[in-house]
C-alpha positions in Angstrom: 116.8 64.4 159.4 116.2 66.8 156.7 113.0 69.1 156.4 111.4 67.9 153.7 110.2 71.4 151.9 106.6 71.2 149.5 107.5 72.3 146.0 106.8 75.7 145.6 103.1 76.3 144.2 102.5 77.2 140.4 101.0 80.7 139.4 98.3 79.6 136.4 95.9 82.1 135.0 92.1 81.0 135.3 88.9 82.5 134.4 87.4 85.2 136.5 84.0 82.8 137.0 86.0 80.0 138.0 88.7 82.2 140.4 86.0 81.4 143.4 85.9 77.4 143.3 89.8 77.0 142.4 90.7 78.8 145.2 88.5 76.2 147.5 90.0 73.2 145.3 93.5 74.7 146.4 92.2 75.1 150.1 91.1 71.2 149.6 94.2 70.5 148.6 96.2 72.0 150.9 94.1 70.6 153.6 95.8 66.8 152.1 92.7 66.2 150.3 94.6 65.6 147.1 92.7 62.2 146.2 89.4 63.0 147.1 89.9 65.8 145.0 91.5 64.6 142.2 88.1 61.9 142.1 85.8 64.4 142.5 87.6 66.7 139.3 87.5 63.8 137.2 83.4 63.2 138.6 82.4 66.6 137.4 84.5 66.8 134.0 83.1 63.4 133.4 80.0 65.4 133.8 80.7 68.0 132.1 81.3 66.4 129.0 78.9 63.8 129.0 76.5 67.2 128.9 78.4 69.0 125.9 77.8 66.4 123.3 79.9 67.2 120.3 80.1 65.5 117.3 83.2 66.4 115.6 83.1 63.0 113.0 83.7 64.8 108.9 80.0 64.5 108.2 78.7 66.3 111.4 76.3 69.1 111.5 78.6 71.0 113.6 81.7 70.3 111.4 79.7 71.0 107.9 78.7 74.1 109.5 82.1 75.2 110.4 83.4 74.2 106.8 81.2 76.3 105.4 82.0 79.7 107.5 85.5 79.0 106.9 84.8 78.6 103.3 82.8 82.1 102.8 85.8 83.6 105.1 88.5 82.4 102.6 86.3 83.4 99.8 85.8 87.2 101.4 89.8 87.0 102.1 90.2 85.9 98.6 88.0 88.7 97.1 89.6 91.5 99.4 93.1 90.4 98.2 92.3 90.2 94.4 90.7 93.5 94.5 93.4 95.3 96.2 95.9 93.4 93.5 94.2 95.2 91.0 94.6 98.8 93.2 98.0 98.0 93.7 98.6 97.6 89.9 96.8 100.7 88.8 98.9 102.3 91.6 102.1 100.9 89.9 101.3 102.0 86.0 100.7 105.2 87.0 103.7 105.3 88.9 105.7 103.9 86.0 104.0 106.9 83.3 105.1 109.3 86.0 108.5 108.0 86.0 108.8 108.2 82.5 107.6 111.7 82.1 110.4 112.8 84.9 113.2 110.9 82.9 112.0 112.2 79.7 112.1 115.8 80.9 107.9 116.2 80.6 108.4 117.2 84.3 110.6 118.5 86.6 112.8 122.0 86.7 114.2 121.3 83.7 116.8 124.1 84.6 114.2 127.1 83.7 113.3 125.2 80.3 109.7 124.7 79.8 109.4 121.4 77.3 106.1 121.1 75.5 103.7 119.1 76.1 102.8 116.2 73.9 99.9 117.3 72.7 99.0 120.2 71.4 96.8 122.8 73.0 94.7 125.5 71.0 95.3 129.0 72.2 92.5 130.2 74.4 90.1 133.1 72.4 89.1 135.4 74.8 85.4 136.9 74.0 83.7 140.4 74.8 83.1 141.1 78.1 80.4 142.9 80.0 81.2 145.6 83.2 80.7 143.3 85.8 82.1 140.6 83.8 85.4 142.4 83.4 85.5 143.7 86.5 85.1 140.4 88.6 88.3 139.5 85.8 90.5 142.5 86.8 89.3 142.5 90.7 87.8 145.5 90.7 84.1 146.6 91.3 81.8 147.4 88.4 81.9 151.1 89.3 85.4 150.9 89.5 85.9 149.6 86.3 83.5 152.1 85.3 85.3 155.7 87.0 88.8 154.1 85.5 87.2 154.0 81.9 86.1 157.5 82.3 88.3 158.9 84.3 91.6 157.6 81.8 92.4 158.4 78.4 92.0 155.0 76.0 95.7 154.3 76.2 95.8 154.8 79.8 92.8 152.6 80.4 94.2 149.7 78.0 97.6 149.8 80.5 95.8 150.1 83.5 93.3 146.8 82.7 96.7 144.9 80.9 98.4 145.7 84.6 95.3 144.3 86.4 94.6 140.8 84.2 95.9 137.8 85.1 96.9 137.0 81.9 98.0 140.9 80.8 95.3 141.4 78.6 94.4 145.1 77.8 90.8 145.5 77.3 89.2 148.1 74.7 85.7 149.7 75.7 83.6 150.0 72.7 80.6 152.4 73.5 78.7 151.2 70.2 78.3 147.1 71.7 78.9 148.1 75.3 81.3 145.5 75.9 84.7 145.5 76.5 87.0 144.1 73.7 90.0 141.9 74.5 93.3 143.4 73.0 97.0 141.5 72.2 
């Protein structure tokens, strides 16, 4: 006669709390307790939900209650999304005017071609300056400024300060103000 082998046992993922008393249901059961044990599972889940009384009929507590949370979650999901519709569309007109600017030539290289803007812009006026005023300008100290006005004829000093501004500008000392006199 043949061997008869057991079928091999089934790997199945429980609940650290509940590890201790499956592994003595498995001793039971290997032990040829199977019917006992089967009685005394369906005893204690008989129990178990004769103790966790839920009512899940459509007028419940329970059920109104989750009806509502899922409600204020769709609502929150709902807000989230229409809100990041409007970001995304302000993203994308902004995008579009940029394109347009590129394709019209506003930005880009424009192979060493500076295209004007659409607007106009007044020219900056440049006002009077004081020493220290000047000086923070041209990135030099106020006595700097000072020994360079005095120490330079008032040509050389008008070519020295256009060689130091950022937007070469020569300056003009006038002694009679005290100020230094922007010169084109």
């Amino acid at each position: 006669m043949a061997e008869q082998k057991s079928p091999p046992s089934e790997m199945i993922r429980v609940p650290v709390p509940l590890i201790g008393v499956v592994r003595r249901l498995s001793k039971l059961h290997r032990q040829g307790h199977t019917i006992a044990l089967l009685q005394a599972l369906e005893e204690l889940l008989g129990e178990f939900d004769s103790k966790n009384d839920i009512d899940v009929t459509a007028g419940s507590k329970s059920v109104k209650q989750l009806e509502q949370k899922l409600l204020k979650l769709e609502s929150h999901l709902a807000d989230q999304g229409s809100s990041m519709e409007t970001k995304l569309e302000a993203i994308t007109k902004k995008l579009e005017l940029i394109e347009r600017a590129i394709a019209s030539g506003r930005l880009g290289n424009n192979k060493g071609r500076r295209q004007a803007y659409p607007y106009q812009q007044s020219p900056v006026e440049l006002q009077p300056r004081t020493n220290e005023s000047l000086a923070r300008r041209l990135g030099v100290s106020p006595q700097g400024l000072a020994a360079e006005r005095e120490n330079n004829s008032a040509k050389e000093f008008l070519s020295w300060s256009r060689n130091r501004d950022p937007m070469s500008v020569a300056w003009e000392w006038n002694a009679s103000d005290g100020l230094y006199h922007p010169q084109r």
